[in-house]
C-alpha positions in Angstrom: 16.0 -1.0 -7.9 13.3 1.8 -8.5 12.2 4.4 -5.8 8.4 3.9 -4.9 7.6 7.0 -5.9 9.5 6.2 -9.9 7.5 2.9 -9.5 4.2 4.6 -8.9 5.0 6.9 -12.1 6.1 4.1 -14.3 2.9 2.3 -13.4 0.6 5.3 -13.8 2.4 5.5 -17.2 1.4 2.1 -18.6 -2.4 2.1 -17.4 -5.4 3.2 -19.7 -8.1 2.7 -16.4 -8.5 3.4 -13.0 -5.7 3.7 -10.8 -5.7 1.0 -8.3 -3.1 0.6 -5.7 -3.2 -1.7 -2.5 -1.8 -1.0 1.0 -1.6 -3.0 4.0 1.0 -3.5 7.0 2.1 -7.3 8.1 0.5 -8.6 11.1 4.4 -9.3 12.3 6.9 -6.4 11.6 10.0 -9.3 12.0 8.5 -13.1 11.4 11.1 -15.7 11.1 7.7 -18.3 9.4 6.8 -15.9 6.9 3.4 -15.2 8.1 1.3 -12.4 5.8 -2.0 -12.2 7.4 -2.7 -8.3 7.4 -2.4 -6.2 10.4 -5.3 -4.3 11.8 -4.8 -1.3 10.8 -1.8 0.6 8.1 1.2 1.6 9.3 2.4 5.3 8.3 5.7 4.0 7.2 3.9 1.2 5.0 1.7 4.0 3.0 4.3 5.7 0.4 3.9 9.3 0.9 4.2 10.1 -2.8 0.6 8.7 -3.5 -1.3 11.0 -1.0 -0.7 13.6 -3.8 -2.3 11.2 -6.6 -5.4 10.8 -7.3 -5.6 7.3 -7.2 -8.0 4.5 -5.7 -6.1 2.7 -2.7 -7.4 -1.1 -1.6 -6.8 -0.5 2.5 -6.0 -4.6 3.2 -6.4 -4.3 6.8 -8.6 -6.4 9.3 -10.1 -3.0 11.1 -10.5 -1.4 7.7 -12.6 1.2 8.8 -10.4 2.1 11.5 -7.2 1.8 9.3 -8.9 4.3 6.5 
């Protein structure tokens, strides 16, 4: 299993366009039914670190997306 960050650098890698990565947080941290609707705003944990030194577009998948960016 890759790191996120050798992920990131194998993807960068293998595209000829625009970077384009999504982020988002679950709406339930621990959910026993599985449920993916996005939270309201991005957890720090769920934005890899690595990619705030990229530059790179990043989709925000969030309900408050203003208040997430």
């Amino acid at each position: 299993m890759l790191s996120i960050e050798a992920e990131t650098h194998e993807a960068l890698e293998t595209w000829n366009r625009e970077f384009l990565f999504h982020a988002s947080s679950p709406l339930y941290r621990f959910s026993e039914t599985m449920d993916r609707r996005h939270a309201d705003t991005i957890d720090e944990m769920d934005f890899p670190k690595t990619w705030r030194a990229l530059d790179i577009t990043v989709d925000v998948e969030a309900k408050a997306k203003e208040l997430a960016v």
